[in-house]
C-alpha positions as CSV (number, residue, x, y, z in Angstrom):
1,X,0.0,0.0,0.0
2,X,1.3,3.6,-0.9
3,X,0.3,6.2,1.1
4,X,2.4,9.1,2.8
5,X,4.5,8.6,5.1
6,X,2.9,11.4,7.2
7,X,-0.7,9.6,6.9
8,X,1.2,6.4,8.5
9,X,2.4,8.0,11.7
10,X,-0.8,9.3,12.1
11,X,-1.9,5.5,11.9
12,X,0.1,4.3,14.5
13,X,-0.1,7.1,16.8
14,X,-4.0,6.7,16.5
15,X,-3.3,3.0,17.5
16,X,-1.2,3.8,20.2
17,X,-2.9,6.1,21.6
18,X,-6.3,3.7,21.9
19,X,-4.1,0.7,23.4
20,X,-3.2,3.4,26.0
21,X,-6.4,4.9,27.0
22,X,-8.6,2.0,26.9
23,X,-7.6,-0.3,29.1
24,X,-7.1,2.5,31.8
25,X,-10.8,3.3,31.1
26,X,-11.3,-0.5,31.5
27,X,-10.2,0.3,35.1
28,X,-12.3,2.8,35.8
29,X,-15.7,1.1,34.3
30,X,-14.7,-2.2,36.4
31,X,-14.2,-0.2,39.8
32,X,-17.7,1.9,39.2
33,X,-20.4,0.5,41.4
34,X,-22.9,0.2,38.6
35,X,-20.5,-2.7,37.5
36,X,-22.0,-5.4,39.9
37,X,-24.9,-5.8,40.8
38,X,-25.7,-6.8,44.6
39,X,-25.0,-10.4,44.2
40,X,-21.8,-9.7,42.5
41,X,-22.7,-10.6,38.6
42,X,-21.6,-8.1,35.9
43,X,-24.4,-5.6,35.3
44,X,-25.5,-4.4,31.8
45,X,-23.4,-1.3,31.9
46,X,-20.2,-3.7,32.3
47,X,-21.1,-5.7,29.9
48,X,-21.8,-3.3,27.4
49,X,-18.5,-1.3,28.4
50,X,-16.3,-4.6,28.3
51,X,-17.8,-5.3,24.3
52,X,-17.1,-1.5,23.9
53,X,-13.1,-1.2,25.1
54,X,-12.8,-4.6,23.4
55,X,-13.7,-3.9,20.4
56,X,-11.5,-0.3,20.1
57,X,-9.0,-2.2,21.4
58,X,-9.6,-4.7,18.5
59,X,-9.6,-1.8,15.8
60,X,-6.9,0.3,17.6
61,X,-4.6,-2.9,16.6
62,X,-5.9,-3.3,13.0
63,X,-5.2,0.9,12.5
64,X,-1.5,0.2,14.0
65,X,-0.6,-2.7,12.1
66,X,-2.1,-0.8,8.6
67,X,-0.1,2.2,9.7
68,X,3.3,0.1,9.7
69,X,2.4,-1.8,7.0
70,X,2.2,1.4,4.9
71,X,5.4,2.3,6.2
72,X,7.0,-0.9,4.7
């Protein structure tokens, strides 16, 4: 793939920025009270977080691995 140089940084800093930020928001979401409910089961709102992080997580990858590839 050809595109410039510049366009590929921004890729990976995009990426890198996403596998930072997440998984410290991941903290945050699992430490909130609304995460469990009484008994101790994972609530909606955790659920629905957990499918959220995981899947930027999954496309913070795929965006870094494009932007190196460019760079190649």
């Amino acid at each position: 793939m050809d595109i410039p140089v510049a366009w590929s940084v921004v890729l990976i800093v995009t990426a890198l920025w996403n596998l930072l930020i997440w998984p410290r928001f991941r903290q945050r979401i699992v430490a909130d009270p609304r995460s469990r409910d009484a008994d101790g089961r994972a609530t909606k709102f955790l659920t629905v977080h957990s499918v959220l992080i995981a899947v930027s997580l999954a496309l913070a990858l795929a965006v870094g691995v494009l932007g190196i590839v460019t760079l190649l």
